[in-house]
C-alpha positions in Angstrom: 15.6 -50.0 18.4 14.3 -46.3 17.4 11.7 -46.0 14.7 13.3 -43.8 11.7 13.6 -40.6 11.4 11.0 -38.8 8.7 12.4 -36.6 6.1 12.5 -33.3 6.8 10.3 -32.1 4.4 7.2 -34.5 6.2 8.4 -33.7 9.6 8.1 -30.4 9.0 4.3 -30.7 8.1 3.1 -26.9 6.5 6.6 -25.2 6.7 8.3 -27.8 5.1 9.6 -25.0 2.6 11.7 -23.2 5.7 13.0 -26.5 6.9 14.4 -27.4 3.4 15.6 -23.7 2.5 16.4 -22.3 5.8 15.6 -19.1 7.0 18.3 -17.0 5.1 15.9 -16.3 2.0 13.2 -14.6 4.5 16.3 -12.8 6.3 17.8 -11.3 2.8 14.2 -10.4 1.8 13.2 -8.8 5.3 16.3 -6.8 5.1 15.2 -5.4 1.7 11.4 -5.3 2.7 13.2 -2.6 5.7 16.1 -1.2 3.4 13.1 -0.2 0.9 11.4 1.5 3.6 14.3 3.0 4.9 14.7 4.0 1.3 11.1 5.2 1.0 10.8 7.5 4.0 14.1 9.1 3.6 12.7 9.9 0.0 9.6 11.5 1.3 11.8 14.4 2.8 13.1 15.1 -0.7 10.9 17.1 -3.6 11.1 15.5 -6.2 8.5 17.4 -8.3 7.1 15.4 -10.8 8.7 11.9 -10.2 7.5 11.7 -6.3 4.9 9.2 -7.1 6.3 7.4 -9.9 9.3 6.6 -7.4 6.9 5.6 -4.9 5.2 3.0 -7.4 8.7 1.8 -8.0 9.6 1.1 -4.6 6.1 -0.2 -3.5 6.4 -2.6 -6.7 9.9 -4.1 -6.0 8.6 -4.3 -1.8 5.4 -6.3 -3.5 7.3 -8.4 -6.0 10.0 -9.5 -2.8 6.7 -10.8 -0.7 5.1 -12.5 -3.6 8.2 -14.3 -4.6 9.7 -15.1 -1.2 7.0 -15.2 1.0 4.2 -16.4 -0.9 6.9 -19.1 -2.7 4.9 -18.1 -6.0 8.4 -18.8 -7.6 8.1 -22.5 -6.3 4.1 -22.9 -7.6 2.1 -24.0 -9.9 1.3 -22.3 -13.0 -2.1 -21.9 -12.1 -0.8 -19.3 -9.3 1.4 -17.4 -11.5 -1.4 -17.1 -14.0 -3.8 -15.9 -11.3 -1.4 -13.3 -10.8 -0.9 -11.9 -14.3 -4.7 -12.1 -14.4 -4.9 -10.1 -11.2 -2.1 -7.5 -12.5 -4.0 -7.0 -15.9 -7.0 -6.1 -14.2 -5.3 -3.5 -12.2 -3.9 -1.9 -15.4 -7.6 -2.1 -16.9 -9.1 -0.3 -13.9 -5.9 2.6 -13.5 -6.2 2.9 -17.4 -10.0 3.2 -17.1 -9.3 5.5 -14.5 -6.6 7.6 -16.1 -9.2 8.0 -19.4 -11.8 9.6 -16.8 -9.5 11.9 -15.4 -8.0 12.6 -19.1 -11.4 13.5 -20.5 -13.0 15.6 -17.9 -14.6 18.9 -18.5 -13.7 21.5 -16.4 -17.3 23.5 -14.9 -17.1 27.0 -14.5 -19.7 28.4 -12.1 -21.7 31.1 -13.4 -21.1 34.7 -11.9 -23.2 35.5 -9.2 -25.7 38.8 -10.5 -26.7 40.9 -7.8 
């Protein structure tokens, strides 16, 4: 008589997540991860004045969000891990807004002439 079979979720041991979900999730979000690259170099050969690194943010933010949320399963955690996040974000506004008021309230320094 065989002994029987463990679910797959225990058998599975740390990627019990993949043997539950498949692997389609990580397929569809590696196809975006590339299609967002694809996406960003083609963009880099086009000026787009002003909105070049505000586009970049945008596509760097959606590449981030797709490896937090399907790779690092922060969908499927705890609320501690999604409030680590937002803690982690609002820091990183604090220090580009900290940032952004020292650039915003610079003096410009002439150099004197040079007599002689």
């Amino acid at each position: 008589m065989s002994p029987p079979a463990a679910a797959p979720a225990e058998s599975a041991g740390r990627g019990g997540e993949s043997a539950r979900h498949g692997t389609r999730h990580y397929w569809l979000c590696w196809a975006g991860l590339m299609l967002l690259t694809v996406l960003t170099f083609a963009l880099s050969w086009i000026d787009l004045g002003g909105w070049a690194a505000p586009v970049a943010l945008l596509i760097a933010t959606a590449k981030s969000l797709l490896v937090l949320f399907i790779f690092m399963h922060l969908l499927q955690a705890r609320a501690s891990s999604g409030f680590l996040l937002a803690a982690a974000v609002l820091l990183a506004v604090i220090l580009l807004a900290l940032i952004a008021a020292d650039v915003l309230t610079r003096q410009v320094l002439h150099t004197p002439p040079v007599v002689g």
